[in-house]
C-alpha positions as a Markdown table, in Angstrom:
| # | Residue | x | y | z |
|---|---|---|---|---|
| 1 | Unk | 0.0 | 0.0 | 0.0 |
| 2 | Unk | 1.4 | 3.2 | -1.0 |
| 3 | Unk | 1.9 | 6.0 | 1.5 |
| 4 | Unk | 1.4 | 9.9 | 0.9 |
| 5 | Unk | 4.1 | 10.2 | -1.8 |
| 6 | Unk | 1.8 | 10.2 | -5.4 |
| 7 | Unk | -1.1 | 13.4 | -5.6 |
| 8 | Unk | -4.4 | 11.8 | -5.7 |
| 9 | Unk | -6.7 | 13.6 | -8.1 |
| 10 | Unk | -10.6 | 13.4 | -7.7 |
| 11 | Unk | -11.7 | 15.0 | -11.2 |
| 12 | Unk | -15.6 | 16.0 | -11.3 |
| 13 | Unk | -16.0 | 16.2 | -14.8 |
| 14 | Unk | -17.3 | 13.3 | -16.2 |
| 15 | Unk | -19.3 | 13.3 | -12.8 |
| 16 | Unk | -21.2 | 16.8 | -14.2 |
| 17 | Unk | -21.3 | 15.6 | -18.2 |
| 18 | Unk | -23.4 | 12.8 | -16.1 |
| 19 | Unk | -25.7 | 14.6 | -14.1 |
| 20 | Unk | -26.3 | 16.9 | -17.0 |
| 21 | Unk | -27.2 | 14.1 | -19.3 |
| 22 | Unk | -29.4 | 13.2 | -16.7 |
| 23 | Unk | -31.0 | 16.4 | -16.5 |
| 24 | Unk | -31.8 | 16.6 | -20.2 |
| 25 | Unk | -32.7 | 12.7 | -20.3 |
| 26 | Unk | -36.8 | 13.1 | -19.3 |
| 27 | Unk | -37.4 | 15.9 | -21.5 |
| 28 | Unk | -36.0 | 14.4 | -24.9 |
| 29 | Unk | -37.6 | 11.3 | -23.5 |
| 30 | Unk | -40.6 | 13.4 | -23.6 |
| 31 | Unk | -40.4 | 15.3 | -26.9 |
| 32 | Unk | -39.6 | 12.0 | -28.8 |
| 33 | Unk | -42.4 | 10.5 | -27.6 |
| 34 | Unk | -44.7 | 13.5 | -28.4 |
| 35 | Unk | -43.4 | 13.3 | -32.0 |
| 36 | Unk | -44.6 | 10.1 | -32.5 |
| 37 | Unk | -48.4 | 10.1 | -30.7 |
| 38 | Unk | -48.7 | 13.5 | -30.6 |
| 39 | Unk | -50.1 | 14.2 | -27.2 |
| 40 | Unk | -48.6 | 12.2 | -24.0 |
| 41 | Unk | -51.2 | 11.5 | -20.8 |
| 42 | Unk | -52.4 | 9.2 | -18.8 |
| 43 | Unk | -49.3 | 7.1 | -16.6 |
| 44 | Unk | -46.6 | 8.0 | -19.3 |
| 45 | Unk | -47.3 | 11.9 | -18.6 |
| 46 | Unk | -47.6 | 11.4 | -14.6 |
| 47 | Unk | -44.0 | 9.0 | -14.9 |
| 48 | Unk | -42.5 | 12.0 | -16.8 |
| 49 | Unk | -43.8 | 14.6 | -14.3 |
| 50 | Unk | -41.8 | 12.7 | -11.4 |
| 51 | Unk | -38.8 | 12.2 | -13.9 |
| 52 | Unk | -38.7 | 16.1 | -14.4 |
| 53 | Unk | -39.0 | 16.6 | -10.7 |
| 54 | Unk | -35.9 | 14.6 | -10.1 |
| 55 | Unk | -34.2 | 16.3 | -13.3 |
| 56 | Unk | -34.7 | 19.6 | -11.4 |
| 57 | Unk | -33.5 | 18.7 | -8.0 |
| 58 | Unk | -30.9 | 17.3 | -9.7 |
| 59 | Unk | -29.8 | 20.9 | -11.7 |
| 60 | Unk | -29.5 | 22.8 | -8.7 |
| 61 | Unk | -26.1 | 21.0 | -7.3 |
| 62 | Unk | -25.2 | 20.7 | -10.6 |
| 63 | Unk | -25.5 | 23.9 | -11.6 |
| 64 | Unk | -23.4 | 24.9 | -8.4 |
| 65 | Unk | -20.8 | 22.5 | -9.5 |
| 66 | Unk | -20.1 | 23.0 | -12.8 |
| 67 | Unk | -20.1 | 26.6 | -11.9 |
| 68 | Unk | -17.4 | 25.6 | -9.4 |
| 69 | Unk | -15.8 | 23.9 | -12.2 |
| 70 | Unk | -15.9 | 26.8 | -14.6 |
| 71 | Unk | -14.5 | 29.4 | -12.4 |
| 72 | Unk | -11.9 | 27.0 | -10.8 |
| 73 | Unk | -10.6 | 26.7 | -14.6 |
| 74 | Unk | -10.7 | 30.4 | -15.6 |
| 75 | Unk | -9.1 | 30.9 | -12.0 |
| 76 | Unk | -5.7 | 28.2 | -13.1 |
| 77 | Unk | -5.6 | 29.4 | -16.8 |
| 78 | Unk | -5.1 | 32.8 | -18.5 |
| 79 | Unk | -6.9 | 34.5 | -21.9 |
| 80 | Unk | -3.2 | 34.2 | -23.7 |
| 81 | Unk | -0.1 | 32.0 | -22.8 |
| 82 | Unk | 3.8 | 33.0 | -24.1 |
| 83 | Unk | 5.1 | 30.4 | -26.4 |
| 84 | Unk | 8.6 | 30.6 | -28.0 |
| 85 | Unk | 8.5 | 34.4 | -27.3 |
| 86 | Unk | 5.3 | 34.8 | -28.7 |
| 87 | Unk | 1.8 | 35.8 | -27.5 |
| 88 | Unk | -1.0 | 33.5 | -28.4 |
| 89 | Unk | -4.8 | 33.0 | -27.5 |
| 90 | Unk | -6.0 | 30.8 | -24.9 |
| 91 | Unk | -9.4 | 29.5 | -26.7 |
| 92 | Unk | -10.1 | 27.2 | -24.1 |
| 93 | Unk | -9.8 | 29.9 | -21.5 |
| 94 | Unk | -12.4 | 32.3 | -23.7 |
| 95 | Unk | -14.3 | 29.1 | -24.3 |
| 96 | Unk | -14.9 | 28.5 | -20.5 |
| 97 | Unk | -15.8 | 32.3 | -20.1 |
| 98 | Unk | -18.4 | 32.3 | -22.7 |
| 99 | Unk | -20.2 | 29.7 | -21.3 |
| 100 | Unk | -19.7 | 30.5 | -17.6 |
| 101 | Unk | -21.3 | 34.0 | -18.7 |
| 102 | Unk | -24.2 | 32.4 | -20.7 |
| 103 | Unk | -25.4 | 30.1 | -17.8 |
| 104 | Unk | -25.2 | 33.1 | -14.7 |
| 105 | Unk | -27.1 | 34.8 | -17.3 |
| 106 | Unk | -29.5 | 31.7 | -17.9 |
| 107 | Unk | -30.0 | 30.7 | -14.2 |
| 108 | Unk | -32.1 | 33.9 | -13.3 |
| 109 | Unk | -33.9 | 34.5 | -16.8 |
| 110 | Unk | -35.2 | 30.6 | -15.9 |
| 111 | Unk | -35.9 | 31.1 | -12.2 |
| 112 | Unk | -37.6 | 34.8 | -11.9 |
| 113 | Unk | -40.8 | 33.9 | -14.2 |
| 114 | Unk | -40.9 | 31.0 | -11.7 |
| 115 | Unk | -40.6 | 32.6 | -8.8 |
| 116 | Unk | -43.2 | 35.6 | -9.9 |
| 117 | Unk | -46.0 | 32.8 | -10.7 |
| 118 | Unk | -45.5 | 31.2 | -7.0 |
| 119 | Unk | -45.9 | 35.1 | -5.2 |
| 120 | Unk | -49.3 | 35.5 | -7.4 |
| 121 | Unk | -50.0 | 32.2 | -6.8 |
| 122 | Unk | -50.3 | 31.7 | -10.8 |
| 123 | Unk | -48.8 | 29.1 | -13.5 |
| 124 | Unk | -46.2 | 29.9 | -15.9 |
| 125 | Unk | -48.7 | 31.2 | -18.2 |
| 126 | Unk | -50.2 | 33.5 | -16.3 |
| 127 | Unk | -46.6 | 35.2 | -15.7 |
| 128 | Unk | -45.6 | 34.5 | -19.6 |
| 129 | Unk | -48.6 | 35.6 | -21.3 |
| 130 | Unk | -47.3 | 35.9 | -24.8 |
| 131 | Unk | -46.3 | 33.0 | -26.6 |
| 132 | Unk | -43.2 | 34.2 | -27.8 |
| 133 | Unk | -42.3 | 35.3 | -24.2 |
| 134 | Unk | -43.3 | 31.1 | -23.2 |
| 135 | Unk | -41.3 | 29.8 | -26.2 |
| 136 | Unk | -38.1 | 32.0 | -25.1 |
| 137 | Unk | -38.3 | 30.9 | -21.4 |
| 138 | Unk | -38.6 | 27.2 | -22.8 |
| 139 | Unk | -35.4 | 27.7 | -25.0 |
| 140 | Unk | -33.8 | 28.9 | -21.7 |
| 141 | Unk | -34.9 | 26.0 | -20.0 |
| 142 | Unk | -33.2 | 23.7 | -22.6 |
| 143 | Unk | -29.9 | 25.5 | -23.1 |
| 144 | Unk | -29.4 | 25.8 | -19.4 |
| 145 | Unk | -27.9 | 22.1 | -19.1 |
| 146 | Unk | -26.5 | 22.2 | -22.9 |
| 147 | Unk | -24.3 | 25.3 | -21.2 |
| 148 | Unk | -23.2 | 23.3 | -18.0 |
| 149 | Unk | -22.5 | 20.5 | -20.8 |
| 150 | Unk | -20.3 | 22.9 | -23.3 |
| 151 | Unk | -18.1 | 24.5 | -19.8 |
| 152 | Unk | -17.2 | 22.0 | -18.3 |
| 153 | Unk | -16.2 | 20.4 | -21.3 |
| 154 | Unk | -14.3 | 23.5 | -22.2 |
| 155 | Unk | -13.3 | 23.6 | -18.4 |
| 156 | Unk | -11.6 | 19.7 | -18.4 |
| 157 | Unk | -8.2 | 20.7 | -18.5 |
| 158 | Unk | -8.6 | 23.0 | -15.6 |
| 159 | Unk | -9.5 | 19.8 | -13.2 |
| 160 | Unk | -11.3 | 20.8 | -10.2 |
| 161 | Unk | -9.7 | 18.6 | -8.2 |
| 162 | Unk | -9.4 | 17.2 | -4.4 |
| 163 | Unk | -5.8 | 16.6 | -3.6 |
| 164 | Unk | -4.6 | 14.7 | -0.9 |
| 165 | Unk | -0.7 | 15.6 | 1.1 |
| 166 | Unk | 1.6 | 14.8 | -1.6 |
| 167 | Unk | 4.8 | 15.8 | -2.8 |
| 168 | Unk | 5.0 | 14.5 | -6.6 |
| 169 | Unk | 2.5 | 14.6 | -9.5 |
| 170 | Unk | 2.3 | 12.3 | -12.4 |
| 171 | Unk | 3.7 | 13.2 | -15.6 |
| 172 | Unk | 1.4 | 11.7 | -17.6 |
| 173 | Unk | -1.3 | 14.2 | -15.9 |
| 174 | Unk | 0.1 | 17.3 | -16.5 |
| 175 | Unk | -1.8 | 19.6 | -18.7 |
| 176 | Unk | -0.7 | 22.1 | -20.9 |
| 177 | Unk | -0.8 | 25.2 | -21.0 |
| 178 | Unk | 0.9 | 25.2 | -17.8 |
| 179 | Unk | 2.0 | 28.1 | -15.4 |
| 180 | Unk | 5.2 | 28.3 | -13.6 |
| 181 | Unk | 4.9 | 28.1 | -9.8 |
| 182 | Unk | 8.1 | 30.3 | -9.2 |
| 183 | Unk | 7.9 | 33.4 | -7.1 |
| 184 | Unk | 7.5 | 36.1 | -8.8 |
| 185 | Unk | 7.0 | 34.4 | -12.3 |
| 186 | Unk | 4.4 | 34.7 | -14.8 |
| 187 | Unk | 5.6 | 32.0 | -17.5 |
| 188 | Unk | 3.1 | 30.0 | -19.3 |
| 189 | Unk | 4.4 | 26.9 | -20.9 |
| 190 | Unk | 2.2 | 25.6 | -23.8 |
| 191 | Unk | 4.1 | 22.2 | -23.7 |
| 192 | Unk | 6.7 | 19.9 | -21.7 |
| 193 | Unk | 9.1 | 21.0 | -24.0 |
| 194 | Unk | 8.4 | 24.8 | -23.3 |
| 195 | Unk | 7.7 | 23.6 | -19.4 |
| 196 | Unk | 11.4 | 22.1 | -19.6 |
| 197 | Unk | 13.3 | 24.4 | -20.8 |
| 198 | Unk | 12.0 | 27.5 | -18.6 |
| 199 | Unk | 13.2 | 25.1 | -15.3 |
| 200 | Unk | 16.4 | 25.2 | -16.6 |
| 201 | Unk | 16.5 | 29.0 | -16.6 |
| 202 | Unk | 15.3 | 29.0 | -12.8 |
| 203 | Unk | 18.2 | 25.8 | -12.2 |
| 204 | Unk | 20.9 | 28.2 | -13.3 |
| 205 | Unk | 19.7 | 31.3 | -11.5 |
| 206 | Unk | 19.5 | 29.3 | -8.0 |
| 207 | Unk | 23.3 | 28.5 | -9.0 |
């Protein structure tokens, strides 16, 4: 049994790709069926009432999460990286923005409408009379998890992670671009031949 010498690495991403999936699952299983009978009732409407019940306790952790995630990755990464003396664009880093942005813009869009029909004790379409306001709101609703889906897939190479006392990381696990963890330095390394021969600078100066 190994003792606390490797970094243990608990990565929530396919964990959120999961629950999102989840999420979306009751409402295609919906529309699909809709598209081929037209109207759904009787047990197979009440089964996907309780299924969408489930899908929306389920958004509100995940939501939180992949939030986390986001922010965690914009937090690690920066919008351009220095390689071979030359500026370039982080797109993953903009990526992860765009989509962190587009679901704190989603979340209340989704959830005032909501809250507004339970204070006047009304449903949805008493608070989104027009139907282009309802059709909207229903967009909304379905890119909500399709924008926790495209972050933290943006977001991977950020790894939210929970690390346990270590002293070494694995190699293999190291993800590019990659920011030098000297005092004092702001070097981005876009690979592990980049990474490499920055050390070698900081080698010789401690000489």
């Amino acid at each position: 049994m190994a003792r606390q010498g490797k970094q243990m690495k608990r990565d929530y991403g396919n964990a959120l790709l999961i629950a999102a999936i989840a999420v979306g699952a009751p409402r295609w299983a919906g529309a699909m069926l809709a598209a081929d009978i037209g109207e759904v009732t009787g047990n197979v409407s009440t089964l996907l009432n309780g299924l969408n019940i489930i899908s929306g306790l389920a958004m509100g952790p995940l939501e939180v999460l992949a939030m986390a995630y986001m922010l965690d990755s914009l937090r690690r990464n920066r919008p351009t990286y220095s390689q071979r003396g030359r500026t370039k664009i982080n797109w993953r880093w903009w990526g992860v923005l765009l989509f962190a942005i587009g679901s704190l813009a989603l979340t209340p869009t989704i959830l005032a409408p909501f809250i507004v029909s339970r204070m006047n004790d009304v449903g949805m379409v008493g608070v989104l009379t027009a139907t282009t306001t309802q059709l909207l709101w229903s967009i909304a609703v379905t890119l909500a998890p399709i924008f926790v889906v495209g972050g933290v897939a943006f977001a991977r190479a950020g790894l939210v992670s929970v690390a346990a006392t270590s002293q070494v990381a694995s190699k293999s696990k190291v993800q590019y671009p990659r920011k030098c963890e000297a005092e004092g330095c702001e070097y981005v390394a876009s690979d592990r031949f980049a990474w490499s021969a920055h050390q070698k600078k900081h080698v010789r100066r401690d000489d």
